[in-house]
N, C-alpha and C positions, 0 to 999 in steps of 0.2 A: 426198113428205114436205115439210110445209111447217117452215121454219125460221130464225125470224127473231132479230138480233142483241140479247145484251144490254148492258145499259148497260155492264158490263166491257170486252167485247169492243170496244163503242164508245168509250170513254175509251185504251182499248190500242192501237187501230187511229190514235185522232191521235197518239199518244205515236209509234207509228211513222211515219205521215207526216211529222213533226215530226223527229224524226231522220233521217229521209231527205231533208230537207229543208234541213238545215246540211251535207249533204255536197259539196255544189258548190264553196260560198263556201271551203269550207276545204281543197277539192283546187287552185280557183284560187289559195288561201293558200301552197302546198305546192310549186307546181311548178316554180317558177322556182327550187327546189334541188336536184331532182330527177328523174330521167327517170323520164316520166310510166308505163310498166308496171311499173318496178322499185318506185315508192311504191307501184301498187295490190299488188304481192306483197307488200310488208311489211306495209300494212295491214291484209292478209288472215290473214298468218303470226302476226303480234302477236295481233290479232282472237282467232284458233284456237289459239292458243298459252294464252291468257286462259283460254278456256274449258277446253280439255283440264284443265287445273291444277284448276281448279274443281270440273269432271267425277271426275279421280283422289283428290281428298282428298274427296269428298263418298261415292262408291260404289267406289272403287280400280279394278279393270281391267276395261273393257268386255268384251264376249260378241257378235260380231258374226259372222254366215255369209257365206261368200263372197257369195254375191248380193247381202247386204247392204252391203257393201264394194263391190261393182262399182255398187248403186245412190249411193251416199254420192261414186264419184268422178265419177256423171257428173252429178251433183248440183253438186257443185265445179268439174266443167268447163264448166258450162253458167249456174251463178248465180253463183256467184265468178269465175267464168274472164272468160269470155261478161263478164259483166255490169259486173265493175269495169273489166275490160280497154278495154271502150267506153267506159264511162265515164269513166276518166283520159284515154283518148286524144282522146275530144272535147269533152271540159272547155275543152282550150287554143286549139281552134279555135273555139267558137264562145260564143256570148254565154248568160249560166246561162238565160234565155228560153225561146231556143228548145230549148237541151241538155235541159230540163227538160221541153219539151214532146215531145219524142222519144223519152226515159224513160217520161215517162207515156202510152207508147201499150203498154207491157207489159199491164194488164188486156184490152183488146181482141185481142191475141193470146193469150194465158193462157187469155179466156173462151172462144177456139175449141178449144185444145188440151185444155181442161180434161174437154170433151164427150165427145175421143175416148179420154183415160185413164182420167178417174175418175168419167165419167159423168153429170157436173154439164150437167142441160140449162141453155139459154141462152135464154131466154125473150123473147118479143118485147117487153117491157117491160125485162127487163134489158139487151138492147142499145141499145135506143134511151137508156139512161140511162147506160151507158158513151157512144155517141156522141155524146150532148150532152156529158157530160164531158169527152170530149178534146175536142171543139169551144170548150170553154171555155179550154183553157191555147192552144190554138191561137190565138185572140184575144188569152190575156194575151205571145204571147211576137212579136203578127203588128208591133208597131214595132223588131224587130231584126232583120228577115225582109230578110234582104241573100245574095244569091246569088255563091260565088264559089268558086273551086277549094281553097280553105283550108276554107271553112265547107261544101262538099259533102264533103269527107273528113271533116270532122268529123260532119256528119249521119250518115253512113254509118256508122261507129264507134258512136257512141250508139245509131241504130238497130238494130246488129246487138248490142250490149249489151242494151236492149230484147230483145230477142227471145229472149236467153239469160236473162236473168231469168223473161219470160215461162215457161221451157222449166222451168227448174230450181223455181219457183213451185208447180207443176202437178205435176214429181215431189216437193217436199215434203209439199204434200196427201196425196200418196199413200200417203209414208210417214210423215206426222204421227201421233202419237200409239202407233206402235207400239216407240218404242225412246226411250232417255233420251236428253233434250233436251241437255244441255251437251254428252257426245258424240260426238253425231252432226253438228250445229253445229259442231264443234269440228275434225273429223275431217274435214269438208269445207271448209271454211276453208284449210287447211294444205294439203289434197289442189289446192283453186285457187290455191293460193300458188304452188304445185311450177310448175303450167301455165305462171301468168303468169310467175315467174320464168324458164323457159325460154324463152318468148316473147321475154323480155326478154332475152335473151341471143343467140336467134335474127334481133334485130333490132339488135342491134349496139350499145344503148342506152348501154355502158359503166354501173361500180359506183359513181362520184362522187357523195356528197351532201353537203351543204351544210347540218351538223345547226345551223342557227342555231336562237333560239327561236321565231320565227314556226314554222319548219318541223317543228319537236319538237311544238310546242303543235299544230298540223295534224293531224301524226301521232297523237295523243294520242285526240285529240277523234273523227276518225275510223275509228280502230282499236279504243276501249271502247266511247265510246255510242252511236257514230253504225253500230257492225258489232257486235261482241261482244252488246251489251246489245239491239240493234233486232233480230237475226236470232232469239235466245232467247224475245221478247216474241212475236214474229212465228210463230214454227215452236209455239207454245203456243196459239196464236189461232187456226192453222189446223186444229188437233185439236178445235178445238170451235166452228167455223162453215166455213160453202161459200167456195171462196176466190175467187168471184165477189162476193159482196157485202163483203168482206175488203178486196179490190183496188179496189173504189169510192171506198175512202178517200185513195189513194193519188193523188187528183186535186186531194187539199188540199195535196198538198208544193207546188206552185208557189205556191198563198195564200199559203202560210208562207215561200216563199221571197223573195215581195215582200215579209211584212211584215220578215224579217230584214235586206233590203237597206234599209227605210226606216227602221230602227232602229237600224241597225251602220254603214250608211255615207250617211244621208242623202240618199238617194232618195223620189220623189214621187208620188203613187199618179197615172195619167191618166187621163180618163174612160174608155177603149178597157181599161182593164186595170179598172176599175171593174166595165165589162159583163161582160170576163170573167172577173170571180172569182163574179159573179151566175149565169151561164153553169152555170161548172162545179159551183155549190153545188145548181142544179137539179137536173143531171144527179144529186147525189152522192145527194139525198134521193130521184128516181125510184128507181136501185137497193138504197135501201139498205131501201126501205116496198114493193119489189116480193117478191110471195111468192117460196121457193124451192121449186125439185123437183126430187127428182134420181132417173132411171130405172134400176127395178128394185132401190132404194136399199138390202134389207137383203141384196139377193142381192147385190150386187155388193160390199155390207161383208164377206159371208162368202167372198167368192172372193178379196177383197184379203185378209183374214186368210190364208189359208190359201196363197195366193203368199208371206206374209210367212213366215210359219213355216216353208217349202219352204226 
């Protein structure tokens, strides 16, 4: 089945890179008043706290089956959990560069997991156009590329965030489009809040924050537009494209994130970050003008129906 994006889906898909794109600056904004997993659980709580509200006066009380609850927590513990968790914890170790480029290696894990859940083959045009694309933030982030036991912890952390995005990305496809959006977004949210919060408690973090207005405004910005508002856009987008070519977009937050550093705090583009945002605009327009197909595509629509409704 061939299926290519419409201009919706393409205007939505920067809205979200674009949102994913201010969350760095503004976890680096954040943390010097708070330990760093105790903000990703409020973020997340606030986030899914947002939506449930929205969810309850729009349609009042969900209707979900067990299995749908066991998918939804490990949805939460693997793209909220996993995912904010690395990413506040290597925010502070490493430079938003390279943090960003270790983020954006989630679509090339995603596009293998994607194969064995929901079927999305991976075409030898689609990968080579995800690999150009991470070969491109890898360029834009290679003059911060300093090796050292603070910034390997931090790699490690983002890339294991990575990978829980990846993980959780791959189960929302899965379950996109069969349950209402506010939610289940909502529901998972709350459910990564529990995780992280524990974590955060497991790790000895202590509850001190420091509600200055930097750190409110952080909070703010983080937890409506940059969570609440991107994961609803996001989990609507995947109901109605492959999230291979979905996740191709996701190689502009670094674009975005250099232009917001050279807009908000007066940074300067270098030639080296030039190539690589030419780089990764290659790679984005390979997969996004590459056809899609996905095997045994109606069969496996009606088997995922029919697991959903089990």
């Amino acid at each position: 089945m061939n299926q290519s994006l419409s201009i919706r889906a393409v205007a939505g898909m920067v809205l979200v890179a674009f949102l994913w794109a201010v969350c760095f600056p503004f976890i680096v904004v954040g943390l010097p008043d708070a330990p760093p997993l105790l903000f990703a659980a409020l973020r997340a709580f606030l986030a899914g706290l947002c939506l449930i509200l929205i969810a309850f006066t729009k349609d009042g009380r969900p209707s979900y089956s067990l299995r749908q609850l066991l998918m939804l927590a490990v949805i939460g513990l693997s793209y909220t959990g996993m995912g904010l968790g690395g990413m506040f914890l290597g925010a502070g170790k490493l430079g938003p560069g390279l943090a960003t480029v270790l983020a954006n290696a989630q679509p090339l894990f995603a596009a293998v997991l994607s194969f064995f859940i929901v079927r999305e083959v991976v075409t030898g045009r689609v990968f080579v156009g995800l690999l150009i694309g991470f070969i491109g933030v890898v360029v834009l982030a290679m003059p911060e590329m300093e090796f050292g036991n603070a910034r390997f912890s931090g790699a490690v952390y983002v890339l294991g965030g990575a990978i829980g995005t990846a993980i959780g990305n791959v189960l929302l496809k899965y379950q996109a489009g069969s349950d209402d959006i506010y939610w289940s977004m909502g529901i998972q949210l709350v459910i990564g809040s529990v995780f992280l919060g524990i974590a955060s408690v497991s790790l000895g973090e202590g509850f001190e924050i420091d509600w200055t207005w930097s750190f409110t405004t952080a909070m703010f910005v983080l937890a409506i537009p940059a969570t609440a508002m991107m994961v609803v856009l996001w989990y609507a987008l995947l109901a109605s494209a492959p999230l291979n070519s979905l996740n191709s977009f996701t190689f502009l937050t670094p674009v975005f994130g250099l232009a917001i550093g050279m807009l908000l705090f007066g940074e300067t583009f270098t030639s080296l970050e030039m190539i690589g945002i030419g780089i990764t605009i290659v790679g984005l327009v390979i997969v996004v003008k590459a056809p899609r197909k996905t095997t045994s595509g109606s069969a496996v629509g009606e088997q995922a129906k029919v697991i959903r409704s089990s």
